[in-house]
MIRO-172291 format. One record per atom (N, C-alpha, C): residue number from 1; residue in one letter; atom name; x, y, z. Coordinates in pm, 1 decimal, padded with zeros to 6 digits. Atoms other than C-alpha are relative to their C-alpha. Layout:
N
<node seq="NUM" type="A" atom="CA" c1="X" c2="Y" c3="Z"/>
...
***
This chain:
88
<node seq="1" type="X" atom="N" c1="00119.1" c2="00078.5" c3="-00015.4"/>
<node seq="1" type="X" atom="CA" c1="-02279.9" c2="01615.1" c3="-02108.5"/>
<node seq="1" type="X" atom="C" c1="-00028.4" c2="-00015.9" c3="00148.8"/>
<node seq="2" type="X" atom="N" c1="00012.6" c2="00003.3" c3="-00165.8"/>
<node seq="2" type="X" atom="CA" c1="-02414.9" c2="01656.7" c3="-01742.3"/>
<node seq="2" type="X" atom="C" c1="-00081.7" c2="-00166.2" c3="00024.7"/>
<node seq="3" type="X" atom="N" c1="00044.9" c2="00103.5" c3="-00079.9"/>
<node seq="3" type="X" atom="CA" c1="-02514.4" c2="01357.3" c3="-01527.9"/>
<node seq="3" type="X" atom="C" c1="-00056.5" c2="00044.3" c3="00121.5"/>
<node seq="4" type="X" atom="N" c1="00095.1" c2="00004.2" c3="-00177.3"/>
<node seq="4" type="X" atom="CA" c1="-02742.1" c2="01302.9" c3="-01220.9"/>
<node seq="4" type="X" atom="C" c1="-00001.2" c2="-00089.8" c3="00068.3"/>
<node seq="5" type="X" atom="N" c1="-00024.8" c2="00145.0" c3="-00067.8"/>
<node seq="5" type="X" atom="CA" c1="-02650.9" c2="01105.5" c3="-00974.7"/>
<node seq="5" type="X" atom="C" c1="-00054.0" c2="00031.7" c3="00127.1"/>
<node seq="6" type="X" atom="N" c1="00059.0" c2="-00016.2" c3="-00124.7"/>
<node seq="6" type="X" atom="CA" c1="-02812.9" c2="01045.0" c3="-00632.0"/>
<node seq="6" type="X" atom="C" c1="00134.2" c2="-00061.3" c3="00062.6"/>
<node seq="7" type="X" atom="N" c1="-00096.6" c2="00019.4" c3="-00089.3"/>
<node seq="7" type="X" atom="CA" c1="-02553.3" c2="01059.6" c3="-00349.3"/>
<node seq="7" type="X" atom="C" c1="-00057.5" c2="00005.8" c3="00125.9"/>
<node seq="8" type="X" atom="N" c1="00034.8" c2="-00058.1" c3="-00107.7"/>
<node seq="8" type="X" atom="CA" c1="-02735.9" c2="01103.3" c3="-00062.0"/>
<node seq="8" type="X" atom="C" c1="00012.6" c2="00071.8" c3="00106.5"/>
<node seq="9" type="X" atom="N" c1="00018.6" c2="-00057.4" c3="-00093.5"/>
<node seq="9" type="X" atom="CA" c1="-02817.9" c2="01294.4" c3="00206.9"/>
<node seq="9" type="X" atom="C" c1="00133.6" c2="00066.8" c3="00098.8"/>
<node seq="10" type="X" atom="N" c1="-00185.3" c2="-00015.6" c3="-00131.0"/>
<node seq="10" type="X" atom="CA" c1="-02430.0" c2="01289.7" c3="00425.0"/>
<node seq="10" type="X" atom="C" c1="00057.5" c2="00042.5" c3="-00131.7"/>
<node seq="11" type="X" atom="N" c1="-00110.1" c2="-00088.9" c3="00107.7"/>
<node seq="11" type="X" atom="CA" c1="-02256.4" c2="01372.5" c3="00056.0"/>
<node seq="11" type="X" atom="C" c1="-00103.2" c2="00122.3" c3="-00034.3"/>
<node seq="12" type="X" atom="N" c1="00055.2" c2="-00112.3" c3="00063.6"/>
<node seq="12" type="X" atom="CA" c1="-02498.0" c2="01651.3" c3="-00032.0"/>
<node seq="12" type="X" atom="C" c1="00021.7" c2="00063.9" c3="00139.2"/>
<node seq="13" type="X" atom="N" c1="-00006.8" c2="-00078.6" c3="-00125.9"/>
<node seq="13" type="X" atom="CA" c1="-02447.7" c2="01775.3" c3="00361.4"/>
<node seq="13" type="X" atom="C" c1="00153.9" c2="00048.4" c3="-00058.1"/>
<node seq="14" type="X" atom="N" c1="-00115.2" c2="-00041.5" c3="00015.9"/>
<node seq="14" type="X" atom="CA" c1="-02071.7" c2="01772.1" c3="00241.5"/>
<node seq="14" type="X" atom="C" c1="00052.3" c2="00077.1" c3="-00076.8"/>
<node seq="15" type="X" atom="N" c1="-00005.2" c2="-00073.7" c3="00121.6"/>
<node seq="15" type="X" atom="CA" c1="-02087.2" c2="01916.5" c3="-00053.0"/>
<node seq="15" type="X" atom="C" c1="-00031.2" c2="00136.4" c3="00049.1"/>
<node seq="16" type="X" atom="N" c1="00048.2" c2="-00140.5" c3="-00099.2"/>
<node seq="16" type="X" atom="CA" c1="-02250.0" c2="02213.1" c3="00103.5"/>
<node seq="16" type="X" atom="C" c1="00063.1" c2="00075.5" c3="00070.6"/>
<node seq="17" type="X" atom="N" c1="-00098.9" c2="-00046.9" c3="-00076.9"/>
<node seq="17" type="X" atom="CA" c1="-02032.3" c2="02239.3" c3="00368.5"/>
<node seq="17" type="X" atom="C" c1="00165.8" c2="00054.6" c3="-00060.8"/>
<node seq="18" type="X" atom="N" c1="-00083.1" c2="-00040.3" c3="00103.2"/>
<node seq="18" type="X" atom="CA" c1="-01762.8" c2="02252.8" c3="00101.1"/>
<node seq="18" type="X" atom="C" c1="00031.8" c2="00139.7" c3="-00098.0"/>
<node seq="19" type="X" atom="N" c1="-00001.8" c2="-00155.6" c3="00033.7"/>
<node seq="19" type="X" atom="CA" c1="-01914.9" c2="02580.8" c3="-00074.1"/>
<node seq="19" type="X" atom="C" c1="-00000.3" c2="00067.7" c3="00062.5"/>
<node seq="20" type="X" atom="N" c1="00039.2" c2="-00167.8" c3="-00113.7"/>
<node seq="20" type="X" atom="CA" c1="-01962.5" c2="02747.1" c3="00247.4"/>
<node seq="20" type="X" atom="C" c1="00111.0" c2="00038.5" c3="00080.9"/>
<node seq="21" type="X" atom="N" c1="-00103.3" c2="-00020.2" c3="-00074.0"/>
<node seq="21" type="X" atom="CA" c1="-01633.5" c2="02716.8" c3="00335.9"/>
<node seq="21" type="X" atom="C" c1="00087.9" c2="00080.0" c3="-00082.0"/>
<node seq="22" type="X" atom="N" c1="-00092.5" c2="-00080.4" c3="00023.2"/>
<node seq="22" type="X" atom="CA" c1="-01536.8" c2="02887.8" c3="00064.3"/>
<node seq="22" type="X" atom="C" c1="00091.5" c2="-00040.9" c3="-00120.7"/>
<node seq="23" type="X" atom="N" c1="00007.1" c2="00045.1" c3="00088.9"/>
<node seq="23" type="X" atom="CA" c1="-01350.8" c2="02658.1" c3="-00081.8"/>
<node seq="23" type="X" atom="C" c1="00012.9" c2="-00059.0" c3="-00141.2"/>
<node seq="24" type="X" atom="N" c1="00049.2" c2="00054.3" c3="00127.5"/>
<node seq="24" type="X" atom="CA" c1="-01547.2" c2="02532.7" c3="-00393.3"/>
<node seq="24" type="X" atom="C" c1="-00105.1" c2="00054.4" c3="-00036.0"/>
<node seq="25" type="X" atom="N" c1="00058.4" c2="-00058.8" c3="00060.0"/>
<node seq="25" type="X" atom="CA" c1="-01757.6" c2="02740.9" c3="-00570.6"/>
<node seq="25" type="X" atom="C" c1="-00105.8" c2="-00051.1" c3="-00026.4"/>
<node seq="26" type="X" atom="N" c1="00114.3" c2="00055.4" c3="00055.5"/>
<node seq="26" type="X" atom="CA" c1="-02014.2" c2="02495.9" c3="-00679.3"/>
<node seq="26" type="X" atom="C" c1="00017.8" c2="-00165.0" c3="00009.1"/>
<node seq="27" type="X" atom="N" c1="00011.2" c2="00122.0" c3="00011.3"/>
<node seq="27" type="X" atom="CA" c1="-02123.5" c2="02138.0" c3="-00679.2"/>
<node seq="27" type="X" atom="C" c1="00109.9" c2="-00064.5" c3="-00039.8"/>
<node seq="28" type="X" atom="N" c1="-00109.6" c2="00075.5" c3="00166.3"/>
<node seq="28" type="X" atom="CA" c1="-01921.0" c2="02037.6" c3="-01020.7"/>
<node seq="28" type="X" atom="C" c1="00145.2" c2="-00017.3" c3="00082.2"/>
<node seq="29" type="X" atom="N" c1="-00215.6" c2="00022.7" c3="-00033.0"/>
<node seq="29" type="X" atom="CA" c1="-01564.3" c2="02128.6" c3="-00825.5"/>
<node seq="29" type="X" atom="C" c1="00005.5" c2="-00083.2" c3="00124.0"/>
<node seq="30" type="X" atom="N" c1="-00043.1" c2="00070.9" c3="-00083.5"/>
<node seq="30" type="X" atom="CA" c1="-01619.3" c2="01959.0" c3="-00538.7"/>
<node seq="30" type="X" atom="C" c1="-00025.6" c2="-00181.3" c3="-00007.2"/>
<node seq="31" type="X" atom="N" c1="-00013.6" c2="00118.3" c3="00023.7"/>
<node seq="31" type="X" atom="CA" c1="-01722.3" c2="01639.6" c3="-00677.3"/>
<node seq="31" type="X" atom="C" c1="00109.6" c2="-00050.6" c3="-00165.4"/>
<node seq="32" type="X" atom="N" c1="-00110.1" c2="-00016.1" c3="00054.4"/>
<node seq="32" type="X" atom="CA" c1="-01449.9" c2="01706.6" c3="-00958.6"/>
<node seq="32" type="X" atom="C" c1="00101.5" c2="-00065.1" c3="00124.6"/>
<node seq="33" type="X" atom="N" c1="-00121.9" c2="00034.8" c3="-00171.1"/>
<node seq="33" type="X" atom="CA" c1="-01187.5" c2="01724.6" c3="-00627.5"/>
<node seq="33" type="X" atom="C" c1="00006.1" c2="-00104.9" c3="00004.7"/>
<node seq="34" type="X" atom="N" c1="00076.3" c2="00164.3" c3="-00031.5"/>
<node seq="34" type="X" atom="CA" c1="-01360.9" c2="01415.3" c3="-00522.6"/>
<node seq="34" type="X" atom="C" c1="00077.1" c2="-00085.9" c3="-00074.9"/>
<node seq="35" type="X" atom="N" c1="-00034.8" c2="00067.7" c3="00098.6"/>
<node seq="35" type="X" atom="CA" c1="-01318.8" c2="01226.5" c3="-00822.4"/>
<node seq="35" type="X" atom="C" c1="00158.0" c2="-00012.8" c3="-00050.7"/>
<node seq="36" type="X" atom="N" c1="-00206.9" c2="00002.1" c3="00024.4"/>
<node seq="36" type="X" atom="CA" c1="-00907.4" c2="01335.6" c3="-00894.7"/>
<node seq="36" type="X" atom="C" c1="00078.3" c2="-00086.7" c3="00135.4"/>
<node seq="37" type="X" atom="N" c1="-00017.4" c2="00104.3" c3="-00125.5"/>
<node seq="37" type="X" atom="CA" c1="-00893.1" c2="01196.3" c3="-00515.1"/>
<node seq="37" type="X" atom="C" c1="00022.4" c2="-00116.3" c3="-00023.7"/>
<node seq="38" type="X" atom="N" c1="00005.2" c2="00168.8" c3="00015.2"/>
<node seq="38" type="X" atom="CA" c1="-01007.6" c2="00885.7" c3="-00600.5"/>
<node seq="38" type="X" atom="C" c1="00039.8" c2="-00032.9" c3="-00093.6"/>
<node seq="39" type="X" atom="N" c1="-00092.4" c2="00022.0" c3="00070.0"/>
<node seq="39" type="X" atom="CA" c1="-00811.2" c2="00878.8" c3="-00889.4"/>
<node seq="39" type="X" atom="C" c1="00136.9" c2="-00088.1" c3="00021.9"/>
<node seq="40" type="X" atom="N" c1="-00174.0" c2="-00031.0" c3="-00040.7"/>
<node seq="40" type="X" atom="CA" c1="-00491.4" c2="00901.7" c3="-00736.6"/>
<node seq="40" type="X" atom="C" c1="-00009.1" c2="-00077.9" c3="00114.8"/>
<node seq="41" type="X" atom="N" c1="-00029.0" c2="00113.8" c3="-00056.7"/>
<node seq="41" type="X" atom="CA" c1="-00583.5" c2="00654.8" c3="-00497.0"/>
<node seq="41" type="X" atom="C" c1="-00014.7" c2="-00104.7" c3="-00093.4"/>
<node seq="42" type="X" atom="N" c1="00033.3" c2="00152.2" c3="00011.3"/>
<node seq="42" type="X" atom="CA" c1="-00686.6" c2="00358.1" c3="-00717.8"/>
<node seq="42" type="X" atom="C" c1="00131.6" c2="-00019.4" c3="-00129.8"/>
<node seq="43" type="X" atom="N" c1="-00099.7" c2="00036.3" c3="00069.3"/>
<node seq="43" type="X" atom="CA" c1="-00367.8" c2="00432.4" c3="-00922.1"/>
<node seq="43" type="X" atom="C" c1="00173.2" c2="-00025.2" c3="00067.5"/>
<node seq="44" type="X" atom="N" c1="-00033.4" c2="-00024.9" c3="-00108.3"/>
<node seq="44" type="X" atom="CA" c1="-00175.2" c2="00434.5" c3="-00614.6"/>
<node seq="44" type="X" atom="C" c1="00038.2" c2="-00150.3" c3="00045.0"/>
<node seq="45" type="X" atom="N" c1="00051.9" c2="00118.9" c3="-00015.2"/>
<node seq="45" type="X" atom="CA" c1="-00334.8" c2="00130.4" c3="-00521.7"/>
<node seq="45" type="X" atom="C" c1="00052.6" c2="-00153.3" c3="-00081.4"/>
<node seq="46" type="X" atom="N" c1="-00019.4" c2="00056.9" c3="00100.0"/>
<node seq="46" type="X" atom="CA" c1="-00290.1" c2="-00052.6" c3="-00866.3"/>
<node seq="46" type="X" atom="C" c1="00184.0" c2="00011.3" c3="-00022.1"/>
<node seq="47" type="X" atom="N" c1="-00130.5" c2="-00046.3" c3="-00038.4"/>
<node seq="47" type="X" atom="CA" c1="00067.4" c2="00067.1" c3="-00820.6"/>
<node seq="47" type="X" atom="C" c1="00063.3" c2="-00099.8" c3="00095.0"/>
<node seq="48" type="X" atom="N" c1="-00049.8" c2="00126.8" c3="-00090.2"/>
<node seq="48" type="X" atom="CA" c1="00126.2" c2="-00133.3" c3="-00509.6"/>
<node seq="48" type="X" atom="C" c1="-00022.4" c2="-00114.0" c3="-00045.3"/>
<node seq="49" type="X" atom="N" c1="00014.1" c2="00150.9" c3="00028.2"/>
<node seq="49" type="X" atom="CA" c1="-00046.5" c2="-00439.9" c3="-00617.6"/>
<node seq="49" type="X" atom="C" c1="00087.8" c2="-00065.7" c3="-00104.6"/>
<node seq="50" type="X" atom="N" c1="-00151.3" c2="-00001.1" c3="00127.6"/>
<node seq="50" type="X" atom="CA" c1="00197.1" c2="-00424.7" c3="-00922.6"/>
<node seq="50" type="X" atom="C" c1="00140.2" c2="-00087.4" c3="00076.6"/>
<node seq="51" type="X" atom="N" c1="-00147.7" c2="00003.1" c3="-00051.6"/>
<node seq="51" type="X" atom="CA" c1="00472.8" c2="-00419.3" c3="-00666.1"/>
<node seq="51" type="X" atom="C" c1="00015.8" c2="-00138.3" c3="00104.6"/>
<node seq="52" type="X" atom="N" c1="-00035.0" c2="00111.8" c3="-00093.1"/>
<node seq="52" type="X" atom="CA" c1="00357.2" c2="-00679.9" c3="-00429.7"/>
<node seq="52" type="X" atom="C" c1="-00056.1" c2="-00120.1" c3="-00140.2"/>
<node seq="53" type="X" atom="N" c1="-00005.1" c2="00073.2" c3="00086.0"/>
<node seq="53" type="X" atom="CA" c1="00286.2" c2="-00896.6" c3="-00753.9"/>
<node seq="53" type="X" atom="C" c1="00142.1" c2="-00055.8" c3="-00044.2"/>
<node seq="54" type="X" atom="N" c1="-00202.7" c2="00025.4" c3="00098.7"/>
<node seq="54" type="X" atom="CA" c1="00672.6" c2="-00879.1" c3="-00918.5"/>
<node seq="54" type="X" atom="C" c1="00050.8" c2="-00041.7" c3="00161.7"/>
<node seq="55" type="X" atom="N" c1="-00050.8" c2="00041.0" c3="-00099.3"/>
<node seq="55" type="X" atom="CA" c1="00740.6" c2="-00946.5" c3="-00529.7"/>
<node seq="55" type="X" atom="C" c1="00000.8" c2="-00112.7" c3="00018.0"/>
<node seq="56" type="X" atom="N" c1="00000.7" c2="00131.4" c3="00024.9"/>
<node seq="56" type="X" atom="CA" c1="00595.2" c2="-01245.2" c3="-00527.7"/>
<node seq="56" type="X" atom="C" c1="00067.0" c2="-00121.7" c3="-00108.0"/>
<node seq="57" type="X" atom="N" c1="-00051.6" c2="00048.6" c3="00124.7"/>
<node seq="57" type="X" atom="CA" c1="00704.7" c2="-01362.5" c3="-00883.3"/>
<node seq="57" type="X" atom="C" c1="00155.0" c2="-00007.3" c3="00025.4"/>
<node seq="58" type="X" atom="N" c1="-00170.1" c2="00025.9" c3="-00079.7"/>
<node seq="58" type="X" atom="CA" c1="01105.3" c2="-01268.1" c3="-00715.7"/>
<node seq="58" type="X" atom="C" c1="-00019.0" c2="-00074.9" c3="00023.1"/>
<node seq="59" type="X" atom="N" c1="-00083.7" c2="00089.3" c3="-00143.8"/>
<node seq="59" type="X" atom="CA" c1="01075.6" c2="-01480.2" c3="-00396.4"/>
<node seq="59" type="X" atom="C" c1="-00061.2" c2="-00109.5" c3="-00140.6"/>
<node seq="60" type="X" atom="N" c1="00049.4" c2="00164.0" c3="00086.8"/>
<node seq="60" type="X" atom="CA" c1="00878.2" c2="-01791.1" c3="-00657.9"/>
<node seq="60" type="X" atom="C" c1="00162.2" c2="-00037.6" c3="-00074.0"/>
<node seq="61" type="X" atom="N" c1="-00114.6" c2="00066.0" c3="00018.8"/>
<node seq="61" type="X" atom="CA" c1="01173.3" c2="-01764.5" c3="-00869.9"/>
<node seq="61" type="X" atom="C" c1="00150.8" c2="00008.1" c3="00031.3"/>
<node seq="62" type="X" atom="N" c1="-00114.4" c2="00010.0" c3="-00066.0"/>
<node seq="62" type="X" atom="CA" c1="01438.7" c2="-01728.2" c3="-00633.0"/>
<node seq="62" type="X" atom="C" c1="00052.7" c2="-00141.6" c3="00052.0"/>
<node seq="63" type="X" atom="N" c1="-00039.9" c2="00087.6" c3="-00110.4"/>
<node seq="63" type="X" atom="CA" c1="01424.3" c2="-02100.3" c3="-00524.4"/>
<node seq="63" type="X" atom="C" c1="-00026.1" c2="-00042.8" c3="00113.0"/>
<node seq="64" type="X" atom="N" c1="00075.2" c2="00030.2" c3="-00120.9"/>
<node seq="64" type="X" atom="CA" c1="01345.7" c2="-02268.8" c3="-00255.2"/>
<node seq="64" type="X" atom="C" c1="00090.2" c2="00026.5" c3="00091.5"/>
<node seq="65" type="X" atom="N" c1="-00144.6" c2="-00089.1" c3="-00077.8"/>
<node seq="65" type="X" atom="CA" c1="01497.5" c2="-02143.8" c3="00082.4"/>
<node seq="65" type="X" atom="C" c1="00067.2" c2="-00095.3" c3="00063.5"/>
<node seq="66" type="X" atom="N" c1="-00111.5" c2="00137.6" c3="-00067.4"/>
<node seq="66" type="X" atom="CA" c1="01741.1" c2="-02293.9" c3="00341.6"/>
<node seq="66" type="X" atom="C" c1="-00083.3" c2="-00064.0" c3="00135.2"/>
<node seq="67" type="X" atom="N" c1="00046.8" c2="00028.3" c3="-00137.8"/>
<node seq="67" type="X" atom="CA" c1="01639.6" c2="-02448.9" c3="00688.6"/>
<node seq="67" type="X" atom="C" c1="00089.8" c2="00078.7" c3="00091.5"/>
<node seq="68" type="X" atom="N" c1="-00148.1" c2="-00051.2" c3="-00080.4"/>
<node seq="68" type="X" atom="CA" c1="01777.8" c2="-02239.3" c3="00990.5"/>
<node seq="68" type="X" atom="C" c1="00082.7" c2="-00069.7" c3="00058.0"/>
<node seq="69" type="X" atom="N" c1="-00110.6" c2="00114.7" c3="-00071.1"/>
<node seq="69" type="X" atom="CA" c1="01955.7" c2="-02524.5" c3="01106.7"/>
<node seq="69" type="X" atom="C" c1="00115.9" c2="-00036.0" c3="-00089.7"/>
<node seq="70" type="X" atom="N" c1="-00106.6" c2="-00005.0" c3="00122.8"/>
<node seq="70" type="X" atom="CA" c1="02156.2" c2="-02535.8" c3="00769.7"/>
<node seq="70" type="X" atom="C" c1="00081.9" c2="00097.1" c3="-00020.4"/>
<node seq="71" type="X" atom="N" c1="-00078.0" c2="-00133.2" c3="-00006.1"/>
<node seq="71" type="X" atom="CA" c1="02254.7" c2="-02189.1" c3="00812.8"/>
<node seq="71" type="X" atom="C" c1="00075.7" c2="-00002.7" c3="00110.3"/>
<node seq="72" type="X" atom="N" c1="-00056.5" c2="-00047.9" c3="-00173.3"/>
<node seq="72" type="X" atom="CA" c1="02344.8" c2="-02200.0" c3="01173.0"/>
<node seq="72" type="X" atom="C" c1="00098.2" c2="-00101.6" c3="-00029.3"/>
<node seq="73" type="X" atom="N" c1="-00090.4" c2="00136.9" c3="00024.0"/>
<node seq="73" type="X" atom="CA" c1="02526.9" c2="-02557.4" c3="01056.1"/>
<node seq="73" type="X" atom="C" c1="00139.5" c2="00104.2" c3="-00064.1"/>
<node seq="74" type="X" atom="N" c1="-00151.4" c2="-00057.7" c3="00096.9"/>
<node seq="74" type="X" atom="CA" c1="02769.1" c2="-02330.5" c3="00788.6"/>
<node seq="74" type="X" atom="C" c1="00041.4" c2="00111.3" c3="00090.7"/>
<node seq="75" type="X" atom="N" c1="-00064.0" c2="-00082.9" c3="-00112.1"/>
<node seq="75" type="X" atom="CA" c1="02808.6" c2="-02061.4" c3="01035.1"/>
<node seq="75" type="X" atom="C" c1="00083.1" c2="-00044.6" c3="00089.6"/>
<node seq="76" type="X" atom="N" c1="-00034.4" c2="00044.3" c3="-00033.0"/>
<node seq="76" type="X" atom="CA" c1="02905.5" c2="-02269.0" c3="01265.7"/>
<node seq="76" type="X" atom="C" c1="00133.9" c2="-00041.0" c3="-00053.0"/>
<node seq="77" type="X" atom="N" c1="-00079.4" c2="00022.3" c3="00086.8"/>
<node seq="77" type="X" atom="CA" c1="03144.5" c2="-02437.1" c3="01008.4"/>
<node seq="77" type="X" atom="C" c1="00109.6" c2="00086.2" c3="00008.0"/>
<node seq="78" type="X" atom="N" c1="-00067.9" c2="-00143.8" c3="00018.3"/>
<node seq="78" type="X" atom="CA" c1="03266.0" c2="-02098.5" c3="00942.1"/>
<node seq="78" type="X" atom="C" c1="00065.3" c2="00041.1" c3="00064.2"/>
<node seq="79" type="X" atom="N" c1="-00036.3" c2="-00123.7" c3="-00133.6"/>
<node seq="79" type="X" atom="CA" c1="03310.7" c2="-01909.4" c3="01256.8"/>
<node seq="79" type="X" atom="C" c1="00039.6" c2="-00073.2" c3="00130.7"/>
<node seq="80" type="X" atom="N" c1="00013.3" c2="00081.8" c3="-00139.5"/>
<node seq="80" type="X" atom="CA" c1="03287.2" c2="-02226.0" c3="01527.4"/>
<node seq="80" type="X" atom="C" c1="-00119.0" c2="00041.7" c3="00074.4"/>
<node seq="81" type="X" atom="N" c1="00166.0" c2="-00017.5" c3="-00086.3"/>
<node seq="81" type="X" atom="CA" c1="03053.8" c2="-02249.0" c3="01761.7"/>
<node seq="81" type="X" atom="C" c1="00009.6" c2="00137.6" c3="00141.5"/>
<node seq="82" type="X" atom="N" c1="-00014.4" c2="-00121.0" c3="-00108.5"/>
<node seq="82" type="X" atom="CA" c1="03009.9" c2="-01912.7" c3="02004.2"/>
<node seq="82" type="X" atom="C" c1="-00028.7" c2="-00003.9" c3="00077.1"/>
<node seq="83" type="X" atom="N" c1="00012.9" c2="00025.8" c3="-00167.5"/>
<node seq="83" type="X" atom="CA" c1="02902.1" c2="-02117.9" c3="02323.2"/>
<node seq="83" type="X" atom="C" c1="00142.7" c2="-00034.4" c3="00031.6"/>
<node seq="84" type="X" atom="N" c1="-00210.0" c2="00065.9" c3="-00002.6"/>
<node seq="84" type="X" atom="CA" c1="03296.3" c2="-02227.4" c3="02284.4"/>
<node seq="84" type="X" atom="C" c1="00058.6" c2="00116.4" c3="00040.4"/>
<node seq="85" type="X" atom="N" c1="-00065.7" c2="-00119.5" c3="-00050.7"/>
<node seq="85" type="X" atom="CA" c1="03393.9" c2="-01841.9" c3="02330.8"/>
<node seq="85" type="X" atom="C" c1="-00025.6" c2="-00020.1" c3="00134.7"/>
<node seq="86" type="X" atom="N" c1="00061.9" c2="-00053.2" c3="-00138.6"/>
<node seq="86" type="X" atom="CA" c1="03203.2" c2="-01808.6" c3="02649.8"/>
<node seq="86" type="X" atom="C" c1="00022.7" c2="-00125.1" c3="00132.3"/>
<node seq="87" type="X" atom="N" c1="-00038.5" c2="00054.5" c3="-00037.3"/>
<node seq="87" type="X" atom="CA" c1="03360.3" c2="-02094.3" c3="02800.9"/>
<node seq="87" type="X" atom="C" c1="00130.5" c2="00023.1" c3="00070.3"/>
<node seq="88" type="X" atom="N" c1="-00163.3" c2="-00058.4" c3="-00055.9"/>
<node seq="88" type="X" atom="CA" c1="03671.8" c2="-02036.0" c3="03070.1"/>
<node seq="88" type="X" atom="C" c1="00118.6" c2="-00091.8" c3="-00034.9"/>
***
């Protein structure tokens, strides 16, 4: 079932430039091309947002975090304090 679509003027320059290069044979394949392009980006796309979604949903239910002063406190704890090394 063919369609007609107005693209104007800069995509019909491209298109053009497309058969004369050789190429794409005709209209149909290069806005075919086109179209698998933009495919494969917006699944791509939909792909990441997926990933930074379940990312978010981790850190939410991971808890709430520490303060660095609580960390540096158990380190401390831990290891002592490392202005104490550097002391004569």
């Amino acid at each position: 079932m063919p369609s007609s679509y107005a693209i104007g003027e800069h995509f019909e320059q491209f298109i053009r430039l497309q058969i004369d290069s050789g190429r794409y044979t005709n209209a149909s394949e290069v806005v075919r091309a086109s179209l698998r392009l933009l495919e494969d980006q917006e699944k791509l796309r939909q792909m990441q947002l997926e990933e930074m979604r379940q990312l978010i949903r981790d850190g939410a239910e991971s808890g709430l975090g520490q303060s660095a002063d609580a960390v540096f406190d158990r380190l401390e704890a831990r290891y002592g304090d490392p202005s104490a090394a550097c002391e004569p």
